[in-house]
N, C-alpha and C positions, 0 to 999 in steps of 0.2 A: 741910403740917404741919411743925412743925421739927425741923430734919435735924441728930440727934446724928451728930454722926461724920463730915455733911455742912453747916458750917455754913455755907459758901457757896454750896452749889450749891441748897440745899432753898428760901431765899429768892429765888434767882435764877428758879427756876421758879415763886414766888409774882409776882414782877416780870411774868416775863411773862404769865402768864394776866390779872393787874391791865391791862397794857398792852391784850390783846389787848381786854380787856372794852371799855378808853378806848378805842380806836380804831373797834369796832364799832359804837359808838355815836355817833361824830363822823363815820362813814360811812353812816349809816341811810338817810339819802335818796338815796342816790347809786349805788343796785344793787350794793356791793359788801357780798360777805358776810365776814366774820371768824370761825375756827372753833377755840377753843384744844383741842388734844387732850392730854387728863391720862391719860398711859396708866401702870401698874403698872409691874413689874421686866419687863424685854422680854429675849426673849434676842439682845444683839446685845454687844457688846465692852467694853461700858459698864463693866460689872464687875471687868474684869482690868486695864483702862486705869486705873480710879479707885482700883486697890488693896485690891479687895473681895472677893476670892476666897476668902480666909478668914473669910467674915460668914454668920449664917444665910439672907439674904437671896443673894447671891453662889453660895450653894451650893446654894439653892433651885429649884425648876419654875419657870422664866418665861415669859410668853407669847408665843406667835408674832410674830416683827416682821410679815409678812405682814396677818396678821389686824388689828393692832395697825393697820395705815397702811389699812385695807380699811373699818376702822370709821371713821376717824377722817374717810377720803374721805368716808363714805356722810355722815358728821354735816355735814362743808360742804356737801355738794352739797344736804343736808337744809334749809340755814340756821340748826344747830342754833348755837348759841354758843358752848356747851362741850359738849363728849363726854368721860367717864371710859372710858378701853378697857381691854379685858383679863378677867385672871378676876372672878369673882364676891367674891375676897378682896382684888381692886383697890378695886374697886365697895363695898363693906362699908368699908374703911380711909378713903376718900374721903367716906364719910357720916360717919363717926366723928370726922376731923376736925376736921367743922362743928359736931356736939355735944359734943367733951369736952373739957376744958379743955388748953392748950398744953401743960401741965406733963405731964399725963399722955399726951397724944400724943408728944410729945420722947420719953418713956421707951419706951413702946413702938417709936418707928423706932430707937431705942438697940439694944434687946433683937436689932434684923431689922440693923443696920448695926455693931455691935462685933466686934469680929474675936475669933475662938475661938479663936486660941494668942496666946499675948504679950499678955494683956491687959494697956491700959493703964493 
């Protein structure tokens, strides 16, 4: 979806799930499987590193990294293509995506990535 707040990094992860699709597919016959894993807000460093500590997302429940790499194994070793991991409001936004228009998804990862003091 596009990433207010993140305008680089949110395309960069459309890059590569796009990549990973091109390459699963140029590998088909060749026993090699390709598994992009789209996982939610995770709790690993990501957050304080990117300057997000003050967002509602940052300050929110994130999911276990553990769980998060446990799924994502289970979807390779599955053969699945892509896996969404994480909560059920990973899984929900990731569907929403695909049905709502750009505009109003941008607003939304706005609302989860605008920082609550200083706003800009």
């Amino acid at each position: 979806m596009p990433g207010t707040f993140n305008a680089v990094y949110n395309p960069s992860k459309a890059f590569v799930q796009s990549f990973a699709q091109a390459i699963r597919t140029e590998l088909k016959d060749t026993g090699v499987t390709i598994t992009a894993l789209m996982p939610g807000a995770t709790e690993t460093n990501f957050f304080h590193r990117a300057g997000m500590d003050d967002t509602k997302v940052g300050m929110s429940e994130k999911d276990d990294p553990a769980a998060v790499a446990k799924t994502g194994f289970e979807a390779l070793m599955a053969g699945d293509d892509h896996v969404v991991a994480g909560s059920f409001k990973n899984k929900v936004q990731a569907t929403m995506a695909h049905v709502l228009p750009d505009t109003m998804t941008a607003e939304m990862h706005r609302k989860q990535a605008e920082p609550t003091t200083n706003k800009r």
